[in-house]
C-alpha positions in Angstrom: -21.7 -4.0 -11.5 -22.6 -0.4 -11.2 -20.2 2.3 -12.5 -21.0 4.5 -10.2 -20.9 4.6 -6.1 -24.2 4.0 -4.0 -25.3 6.5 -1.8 -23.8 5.2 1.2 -20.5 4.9 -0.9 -19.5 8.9 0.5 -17.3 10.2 3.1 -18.4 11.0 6.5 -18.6 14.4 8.1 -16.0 14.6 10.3 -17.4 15.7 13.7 -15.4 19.0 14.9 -13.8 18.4 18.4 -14.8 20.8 20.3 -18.8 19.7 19.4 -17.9 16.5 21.2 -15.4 17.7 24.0 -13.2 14.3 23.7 -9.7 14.6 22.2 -9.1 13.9 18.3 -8.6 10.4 17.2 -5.2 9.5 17.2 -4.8 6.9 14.3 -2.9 3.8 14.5 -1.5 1.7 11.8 -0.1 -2.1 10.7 1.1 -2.6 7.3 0.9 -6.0 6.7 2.5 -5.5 3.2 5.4 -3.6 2.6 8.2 -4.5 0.8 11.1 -3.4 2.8 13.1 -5.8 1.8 13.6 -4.4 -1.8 16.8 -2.4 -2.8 14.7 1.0 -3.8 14.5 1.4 -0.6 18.3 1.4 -0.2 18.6 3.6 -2.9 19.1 1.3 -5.6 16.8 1.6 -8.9 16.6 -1.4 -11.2 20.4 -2.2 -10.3 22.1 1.5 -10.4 22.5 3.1 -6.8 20.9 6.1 -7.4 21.2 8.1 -4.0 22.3 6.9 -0.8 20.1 4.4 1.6 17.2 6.1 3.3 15.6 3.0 4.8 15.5 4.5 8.5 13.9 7.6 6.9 11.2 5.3 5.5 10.5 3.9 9.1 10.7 7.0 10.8 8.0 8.8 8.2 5.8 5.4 9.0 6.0 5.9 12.4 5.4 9.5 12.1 2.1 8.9 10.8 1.2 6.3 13.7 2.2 3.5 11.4 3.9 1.9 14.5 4.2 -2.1 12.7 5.4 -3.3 9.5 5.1 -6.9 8.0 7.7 -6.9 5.0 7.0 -9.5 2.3 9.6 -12.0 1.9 8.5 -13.1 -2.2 11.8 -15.2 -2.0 15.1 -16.3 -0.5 16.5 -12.8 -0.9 14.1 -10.6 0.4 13.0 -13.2 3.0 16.2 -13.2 4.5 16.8 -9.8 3.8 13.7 -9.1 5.9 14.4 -11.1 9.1 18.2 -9.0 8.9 16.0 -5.9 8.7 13.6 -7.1 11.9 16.7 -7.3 13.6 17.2 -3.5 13.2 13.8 -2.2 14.1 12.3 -4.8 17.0 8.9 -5.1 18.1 8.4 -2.6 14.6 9.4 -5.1 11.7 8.1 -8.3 11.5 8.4 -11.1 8.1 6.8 -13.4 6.3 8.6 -16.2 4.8 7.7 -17.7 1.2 7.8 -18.1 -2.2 5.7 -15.6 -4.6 3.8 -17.2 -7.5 6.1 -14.4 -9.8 9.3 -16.2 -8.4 8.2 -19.2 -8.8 9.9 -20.4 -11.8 12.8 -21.8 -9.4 10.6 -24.7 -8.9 10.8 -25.5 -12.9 13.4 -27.7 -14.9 14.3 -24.6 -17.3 15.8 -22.3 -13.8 18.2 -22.8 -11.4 17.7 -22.7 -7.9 18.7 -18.7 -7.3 16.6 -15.3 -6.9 16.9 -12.4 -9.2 18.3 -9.1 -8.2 16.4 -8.6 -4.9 13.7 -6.6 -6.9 10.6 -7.3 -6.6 8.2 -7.5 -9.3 5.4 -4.0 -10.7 2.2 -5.1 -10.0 0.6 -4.0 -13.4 0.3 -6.8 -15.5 2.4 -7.2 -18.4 1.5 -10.3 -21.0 3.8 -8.8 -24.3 6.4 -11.8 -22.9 5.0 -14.7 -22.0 7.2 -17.4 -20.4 6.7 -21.0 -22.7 4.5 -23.0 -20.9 6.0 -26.1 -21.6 8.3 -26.1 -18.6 7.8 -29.1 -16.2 7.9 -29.0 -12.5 11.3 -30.5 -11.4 10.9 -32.3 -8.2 14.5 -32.5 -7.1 14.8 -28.3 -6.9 10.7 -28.8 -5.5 12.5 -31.1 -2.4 15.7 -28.7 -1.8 13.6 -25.4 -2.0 11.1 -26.7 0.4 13.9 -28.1 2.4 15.5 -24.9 2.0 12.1 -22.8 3.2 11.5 -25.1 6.0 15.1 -24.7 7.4 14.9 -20.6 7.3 11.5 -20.9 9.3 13.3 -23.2 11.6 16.0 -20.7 12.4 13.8 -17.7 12.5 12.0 -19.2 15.3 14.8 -20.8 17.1 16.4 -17.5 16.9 13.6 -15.7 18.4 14.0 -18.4 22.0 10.7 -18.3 24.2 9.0 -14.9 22.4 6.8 -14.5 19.2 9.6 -13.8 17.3 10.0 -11.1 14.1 8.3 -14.1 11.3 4.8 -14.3 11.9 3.2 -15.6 8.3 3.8 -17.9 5.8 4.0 -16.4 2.2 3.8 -14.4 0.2 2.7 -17.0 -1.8 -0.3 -18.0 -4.1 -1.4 -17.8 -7.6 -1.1 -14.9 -10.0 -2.0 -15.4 -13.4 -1.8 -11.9 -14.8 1.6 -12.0 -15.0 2.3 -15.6 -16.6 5.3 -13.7 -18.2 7.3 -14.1 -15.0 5.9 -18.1 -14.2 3.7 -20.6 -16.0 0.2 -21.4 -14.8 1.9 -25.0 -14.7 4.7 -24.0 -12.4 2.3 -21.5 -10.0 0.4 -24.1 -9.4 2.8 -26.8 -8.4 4.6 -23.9 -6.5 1.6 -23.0 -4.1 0.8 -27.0 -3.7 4.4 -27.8 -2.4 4.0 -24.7 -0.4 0.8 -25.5 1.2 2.0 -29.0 2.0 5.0 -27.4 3.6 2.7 -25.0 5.9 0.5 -28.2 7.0 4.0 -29.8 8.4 4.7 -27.0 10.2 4.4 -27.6 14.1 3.1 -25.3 15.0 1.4 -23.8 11.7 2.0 -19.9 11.0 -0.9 -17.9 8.7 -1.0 -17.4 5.8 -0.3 -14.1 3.3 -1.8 -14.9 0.6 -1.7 -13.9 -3.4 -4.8 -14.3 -6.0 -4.8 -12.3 -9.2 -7.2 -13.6 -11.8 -7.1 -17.0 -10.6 -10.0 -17.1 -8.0 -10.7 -20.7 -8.6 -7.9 -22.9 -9.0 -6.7 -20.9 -5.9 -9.6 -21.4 -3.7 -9.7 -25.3 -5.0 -6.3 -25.7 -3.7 -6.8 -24.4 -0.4 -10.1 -26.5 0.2 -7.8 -29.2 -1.1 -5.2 -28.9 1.8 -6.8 -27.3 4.8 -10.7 -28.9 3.9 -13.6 -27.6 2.2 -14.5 -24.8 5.0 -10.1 -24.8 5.7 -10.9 -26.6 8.9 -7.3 -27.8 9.3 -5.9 -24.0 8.6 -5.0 -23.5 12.3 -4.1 -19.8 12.4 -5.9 -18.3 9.8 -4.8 -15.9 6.4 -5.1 -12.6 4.4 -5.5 -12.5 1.0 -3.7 -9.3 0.4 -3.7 -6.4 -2.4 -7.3 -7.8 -3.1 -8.7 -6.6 -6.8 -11.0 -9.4 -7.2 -14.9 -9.2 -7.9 -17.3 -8.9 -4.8 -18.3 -12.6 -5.2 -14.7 -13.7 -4.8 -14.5 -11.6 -1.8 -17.7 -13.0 -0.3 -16.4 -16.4 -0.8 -12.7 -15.5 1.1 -14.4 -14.0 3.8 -17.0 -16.9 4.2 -13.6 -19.0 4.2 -12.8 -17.4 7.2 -9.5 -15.5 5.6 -9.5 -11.9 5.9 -8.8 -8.8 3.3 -6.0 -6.6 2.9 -6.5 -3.6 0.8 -4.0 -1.4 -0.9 -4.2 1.5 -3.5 -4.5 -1.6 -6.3 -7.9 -1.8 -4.7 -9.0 1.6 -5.3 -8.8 1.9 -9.0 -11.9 1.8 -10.4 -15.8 2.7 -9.4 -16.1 -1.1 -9.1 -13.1 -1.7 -7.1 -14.3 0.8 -4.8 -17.9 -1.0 -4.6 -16.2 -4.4 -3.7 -14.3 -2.9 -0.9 -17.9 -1.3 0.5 -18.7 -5.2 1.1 -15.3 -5.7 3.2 -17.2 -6.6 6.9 -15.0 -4.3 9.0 -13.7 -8.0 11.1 -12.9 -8.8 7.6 -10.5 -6.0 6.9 -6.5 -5.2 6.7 -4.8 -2.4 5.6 -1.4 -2.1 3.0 0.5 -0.5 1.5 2.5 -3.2 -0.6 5.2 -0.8 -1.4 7.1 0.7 -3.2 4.0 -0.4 -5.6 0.3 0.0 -6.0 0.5 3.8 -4.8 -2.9 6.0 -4.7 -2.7 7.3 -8.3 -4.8 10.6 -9.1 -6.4 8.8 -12.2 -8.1 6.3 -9.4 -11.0 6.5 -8.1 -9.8 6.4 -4.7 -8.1 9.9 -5.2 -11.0 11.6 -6.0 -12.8 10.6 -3.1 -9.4 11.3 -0.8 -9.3 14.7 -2.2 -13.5 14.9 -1.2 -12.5 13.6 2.8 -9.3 16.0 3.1 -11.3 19.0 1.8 -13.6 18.1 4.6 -10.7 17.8 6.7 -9.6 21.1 6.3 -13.1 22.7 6.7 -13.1 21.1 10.3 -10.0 22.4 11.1 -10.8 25.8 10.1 -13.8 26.2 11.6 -11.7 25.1 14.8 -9.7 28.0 14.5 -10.3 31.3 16.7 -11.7 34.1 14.8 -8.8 36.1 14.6 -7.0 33.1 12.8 -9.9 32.6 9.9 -12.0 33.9 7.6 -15.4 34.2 7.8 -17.3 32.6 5.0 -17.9 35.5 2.0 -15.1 38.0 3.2 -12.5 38.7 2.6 -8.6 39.7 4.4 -7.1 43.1 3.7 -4.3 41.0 1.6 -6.4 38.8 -0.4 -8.4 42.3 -1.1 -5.3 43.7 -2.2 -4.1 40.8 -4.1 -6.9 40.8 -6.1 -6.4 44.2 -7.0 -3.1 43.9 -8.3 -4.4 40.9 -9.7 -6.7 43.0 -11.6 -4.0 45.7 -12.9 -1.8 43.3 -14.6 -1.6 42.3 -18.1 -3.7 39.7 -19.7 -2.0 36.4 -20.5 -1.6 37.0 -24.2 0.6 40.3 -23.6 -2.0 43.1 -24.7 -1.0 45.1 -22.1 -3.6 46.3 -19.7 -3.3 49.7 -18.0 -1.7 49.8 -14.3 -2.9 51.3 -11.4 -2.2 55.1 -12.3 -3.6 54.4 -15.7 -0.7 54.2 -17.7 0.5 51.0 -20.3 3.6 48.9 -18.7 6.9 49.2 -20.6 7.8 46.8 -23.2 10.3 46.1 -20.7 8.1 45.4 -18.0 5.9 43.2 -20.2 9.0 41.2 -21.2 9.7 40.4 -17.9 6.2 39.5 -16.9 6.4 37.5 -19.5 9.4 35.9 -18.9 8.2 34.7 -15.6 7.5 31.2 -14.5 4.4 29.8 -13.6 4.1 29.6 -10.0 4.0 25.9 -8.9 0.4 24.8 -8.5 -0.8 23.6 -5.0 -1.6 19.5 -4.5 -5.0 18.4 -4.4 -3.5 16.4 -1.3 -1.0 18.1 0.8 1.9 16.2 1.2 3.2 15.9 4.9 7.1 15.4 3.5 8.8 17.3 -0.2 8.6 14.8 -2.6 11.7 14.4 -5.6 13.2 12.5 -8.3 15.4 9.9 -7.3 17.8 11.7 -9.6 17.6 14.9 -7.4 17.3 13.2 -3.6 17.9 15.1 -0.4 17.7 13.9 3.1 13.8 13.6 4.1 12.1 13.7 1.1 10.3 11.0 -0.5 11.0 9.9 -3.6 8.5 10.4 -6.8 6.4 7.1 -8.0 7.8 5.1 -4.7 5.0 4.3 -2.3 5.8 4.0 1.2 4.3 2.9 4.7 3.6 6.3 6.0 1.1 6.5 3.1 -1.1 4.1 4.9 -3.1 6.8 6.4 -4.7 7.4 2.5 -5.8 3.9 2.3 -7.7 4.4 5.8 -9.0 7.0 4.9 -10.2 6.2 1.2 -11.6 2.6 2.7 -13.5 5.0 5.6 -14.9 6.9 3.1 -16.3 4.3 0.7 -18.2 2.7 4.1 -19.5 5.5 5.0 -17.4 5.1 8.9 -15.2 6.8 10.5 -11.3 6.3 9.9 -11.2 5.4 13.6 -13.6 2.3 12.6 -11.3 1.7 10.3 -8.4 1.7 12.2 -9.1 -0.2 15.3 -10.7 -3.1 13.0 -7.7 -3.3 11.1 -5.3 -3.3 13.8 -7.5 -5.5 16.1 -7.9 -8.4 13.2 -4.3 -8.0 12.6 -2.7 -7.9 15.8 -5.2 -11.5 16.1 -4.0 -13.2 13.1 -0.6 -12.8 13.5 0.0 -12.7 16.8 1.7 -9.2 17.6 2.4 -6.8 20.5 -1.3 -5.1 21.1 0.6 -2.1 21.9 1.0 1.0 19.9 
């Protein structure tokens, strides 16, 4: 595949408003992964509570943005359960899935007990330095008392919810992921999505599907035609194949399956990332964020182009603003004129001293302290809407360093507008149509 994007691989021109007379776009946004559910987001890092729980901060910043519905990932007993508890804090804004991750699937062989780990859940950069043995066999007494177990939270989730949709609307997450064999055998993944599968064909009625493939294209589509039929003609309600990082052909292959897309910064990393998401069919496509993982990162691909669309972004907006509020292209204000003369006047960076204004050398003391002075902070390539910290040095709105959030949807809009060459309201209302269809939500904002 080519290294490089195609020509239609470049972000659109953003029409100014007042060219068109109708009112911005408003955008409008469902995460259909985000994992809620894991301590971070109550302030706990691997185990040590490091500041205090910001989870309603979290929401709020989401909905800030117009990120108005969240699906948080239940990858086990813990964070499923976790999740529906969280639903019941934030109706008709946080809805669950319910399942099993191939990473936690070790449960389901003779060498672990039937428990979760710490409510974590797991990086999503492969790491193969400690592979698991693979001589572990599926034990098929746990297999009957997790399934039992699964079936009976589903159960109560709904019954809970009486006559209405209810806060669990997918099955999963669940699938096969054989990057990180470290965490669970190919032996035990496999055995772990069949029982799973089985369970979702005895559900009355069925629920979709959120789905996991990474590096295992074939055995997972194999299983899937082996349950629900070679074109999944007994799938009832459908499924997403989320944090997609697969080749084009794999995608083609989903998507002629009749399951849809869900992209995340994961699927931004590389040129040829970026060129399989160009082939997402808009009816296709679901955005994600799959927090507090697979973050935008500025060595992606997906960043560069980002930084391309909010340049553009800003030159609408300034060319939107009254005279008196801009500049006009190749002037200058009386303060950046000035500026530039001091700028001019001082010292060069290795202390030589350069004359001042009325001709004369600085002090050594004045060169001292020029010297001692920090460099000012350079400016993002990306504004950031909130302050950003270490988890170390937390205050009360900020976001913390290296955690992805919801509200950072709006990049992955924009970054999958711009590789298709649309508009991020194309974007938008696909994704929220196709998802609001799958799994069955509130089409209101």
């Amino acid at each position: 595949m080519a290294s490089e994007l195609s020509p239609s691989m470049t972000t659109p021109t953003p029409v100014p408003e007042a060219a068109t007379g109708a009112p911005a776009y408003k955008p409008r946004y469902i995460d259909i992964g985000i994992n809620l559910a894991d301590p971070i987001f109550r302030g706990k890092h691997h185990g040590t509570q490091r500041h205090p729980d910001d989870l309603s901060a979290v929401v709020s910043r989401a909905q800030e943005v117009g990120c108005t519905k969240l699906i948080v990932t239940g990858s086990d007993f813990t964070s499923s359960r976790e999740a529906l508890e969280i639903a019941k804090q934030y109706p008709g804004t946080v809805y669950t899935t319910a399942g099993i991750h191939p990473c936690s699937s070790a449960i389901f062989s003779s060498a672990n007990k039937h428990e979760d780990t710490d409510g974590h859940t797991m990086p999503c950069d492969p790491d193969p330095s400690a592979p698991i043995p693979v001589d572990h066999e599926p034990d098929h007494e746990k297999t009957q008392k997790i399934i039992a177990d699964l079936r009976q939270l589903i159960e109560n989730a709904h019954a809970q919810s009486g006559d209405g949709p209810g806060s669990l609307v997918a099955f999963g997450e669940f699938g096969l992921d054989y990057d990180r064999l470290h965490y669970c055998s190919r032996k035990i993944q496999l055995h772990s999505f069949a029982a799973q599968l089985d369970l979702v064909l005895s559900l009355k009625p069925q629920l979709p599907l959120f789905l996991h493939s990474r590096a295992a294209h074939a055995d997972f589509v194999a299983l899937l035609k082996e349950k629900f039929g070679d074109k999944l003609e007994r799938l009832e309600r459908g499924g997403v194949v989320h944090s997609f990082t697969g080749t084009a052909e794999e995608m083609r292959e989903l998507m002629d399956l009749g399951l849809y897309i869900g992209t995340n910064g994961c699927s931004f990393k590389t040129a040829e990332n970026c060129a399989v998401v160009q082939e997402i069919h808009l009816d296709r496509l679901m955005l994600e964020t799959d927090g507090p993982w697979c973050e935008v990162r500025p060595s992606h691909e997906g960043w560069r182009l980002l930084v391309e669309q909010m340049k553009k972004e800003q030159q609408q907006q300034q060319q939107q603003l009254p005279l008196s509020e801009s500049t006009t292209p190749g002037t200058s204000t009386p303060s950046s004129s000035a500026a530039a003369t001091a700028d001019s006047a001082t010292p060069s960076a290795n202390g030589s001293g350069a004359a001042t204004p009325n001709g004369q050398k600085p002090s050594q003391q004045q060169q001292s302290q020029r010297k001692g002075k920090k460099p000012q902070k350079k400016e993002p390539e990306i504004p950031e809407r909130w302050k950003t910290v270490k988890k170390e040095k937390w205050v009360e709105g900020a976001m913390i360093k290296g955690r992805n959030e919801p509200c950072m949807i709006e990049r992955v809009s924009k970054i999958v507008a711009a590789i298709k060459g649309v508009s991020e309201e194309e974007v938008c209302e696909a994704a929220w149509k196709n998802t609001v269809q799958v799994f069955g939500l509130d089409e209101s904002a």
